[in-house]
Steps between C-alpha positions, in 0.01 A plus 500: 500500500456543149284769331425325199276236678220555728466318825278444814579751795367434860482734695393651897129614407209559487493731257621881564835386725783670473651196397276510178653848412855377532348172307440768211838573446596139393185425294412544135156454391544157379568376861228389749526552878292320767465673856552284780384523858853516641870494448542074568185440207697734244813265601350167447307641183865486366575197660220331373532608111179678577714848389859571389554773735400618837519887566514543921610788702835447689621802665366862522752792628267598814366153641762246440552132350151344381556190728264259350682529137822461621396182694364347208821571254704348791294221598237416262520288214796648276487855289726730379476887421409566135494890542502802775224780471460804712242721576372813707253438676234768616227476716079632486228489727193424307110417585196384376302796378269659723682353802481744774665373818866298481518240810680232310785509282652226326846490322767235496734529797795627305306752376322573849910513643574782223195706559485558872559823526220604302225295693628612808404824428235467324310195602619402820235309624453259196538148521766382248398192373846279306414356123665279305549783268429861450276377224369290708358778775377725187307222387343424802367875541384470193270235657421687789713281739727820588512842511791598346757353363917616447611416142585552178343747261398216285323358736309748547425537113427090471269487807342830436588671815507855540853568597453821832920489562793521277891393580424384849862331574681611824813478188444649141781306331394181612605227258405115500739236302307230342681191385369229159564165618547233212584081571851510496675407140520824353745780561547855390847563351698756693458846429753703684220635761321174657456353851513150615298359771541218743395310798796386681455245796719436795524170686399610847580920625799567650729792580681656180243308235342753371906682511609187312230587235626860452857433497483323207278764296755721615800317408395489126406853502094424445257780637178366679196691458247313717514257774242359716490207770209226537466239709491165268197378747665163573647603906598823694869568351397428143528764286582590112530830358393671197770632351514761146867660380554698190621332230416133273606129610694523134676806670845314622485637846090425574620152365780448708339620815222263464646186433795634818190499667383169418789357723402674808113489496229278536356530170457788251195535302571748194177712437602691184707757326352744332479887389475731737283780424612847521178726629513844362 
């Protein structure tokens, strides 16, 4: 991802996600960046030509894998991983101005799953209504379609929302990895601190496959840092897994393991290596 160019970012909008924040750490001014409704349009903005890079969430530290993103690397149309970005992510409650009575609150459901302490105690009896985005929920009480909405400080400041409840998250060092998909061609050169990420698919489940998998990550002394099953859609019994281990396919033993690992699995679809980012 070079600097001296500018390029077309997609990215999980509207406009104020917390996606767009960690979008800001990639850009320079030179770029443009188009918000898309949801993670598979930012995808196939790439896949299309439409944009160079996608920016979607993957995994935050409290909630989990972002399921629909790591379907899409495994399944859809090929891309690899340009880039890793990580951010914290905090949470406000913010209204239209002059509202008075909170009965409906929207927020995206990862955010909803991180805040639930806080509207437990203090609105108990609102209906929680899911949005595409946190973005999305601030926007829509900016329209008068909700009460309240849970998100991010700059939504509040986009939409014009007067923001009533600070750092609402059950967890204050909640963090959110966002990854820049790319059409596979180009590959960063190793750097000493990277991570390489891969969907690895077995024929059919049985006992000791997933035992197979590690023993050979082990053998060659390669760390895994994620790893994740999904069902490949196709039958009960069909899964793949989303793999990520420290190091670059250049590395010798992240080379060796994958191409052991050819012999024994149904297919192996590389999805990057690339930098990891060390969070202050």
């Amino acid at each position: 991802m070079s600097s001296a160019e500018s390029h077309t970012f997609a990215y999980l909008g509207p406009v104020g996600t917390f996606t767009q924040a960690a979008l800001k750490k990639l850009t320079c001014d030179s770029d443009i960046t188009i918000p898309f409704a949801n993670v598979t349009a930012a995808l196939d903005a790439v896949r299309s030509g439409e944009a160079d890079y996608a920016l979607v969430p993957i995994e935050n530290s409290v909630e989990g894998v972002v399921a629909r993103t790591l379907d899409e690397l495994a399944t859809g149309d090929p891309l690899t991983i340009a880039q890793e970005v990580t951010l914290p992510v905090t949470f406000t409650l913010m209204v239209k101005p002059g509202t008075k009575e909170i009965v409906r609150i929207g927020t995206h459901p990862h955010a909803e799953s991180q805040c639930r302490a806080f509207i437990a105690k203090n609105y108990p009896h609102a209906e929680i209504v899911p949005t595409s985005s946190t973005s999305a929920a601030a926007e829509a009480v900016s329209k008068g379609e909700l009460d309240a909405a849970i998100a991010s400080s700059a939504a509040a400041e986009h939409f014009n929302l007067q923001v009533i409840s600070e750092n609402i998250g059950d967890n204050s060092g909640a963090v959110t990895r966002f990854i820049a998909a790319q059409k596979p061609g180009w590959m960063p050169e190793p750097t000493g601190n990277d991570r390489t990420s891969m969907a690895i698919f077995i024929d059919i489940d049985h006992a000791g496959a997933l035992l197979e998998i590690l023993q050979v990550f082990a053998k060659n002394n390669v760390n895994l840092t994620f790893i994740q099953s999904r069902p490949t859609g196709r039958e009960l019994g069909h899964y793949h897994f989303i793999i990520d281990v420290e190091g670059h396919i250049k590395d010798a033993p992240v080379g060796k393991s994958v191409e052991e690992l050819r012999a024994i699995c149904d297919d192996i679809r590389f999805l990057g290596s690339y930098p990891r980012e060390v969070r202050a």
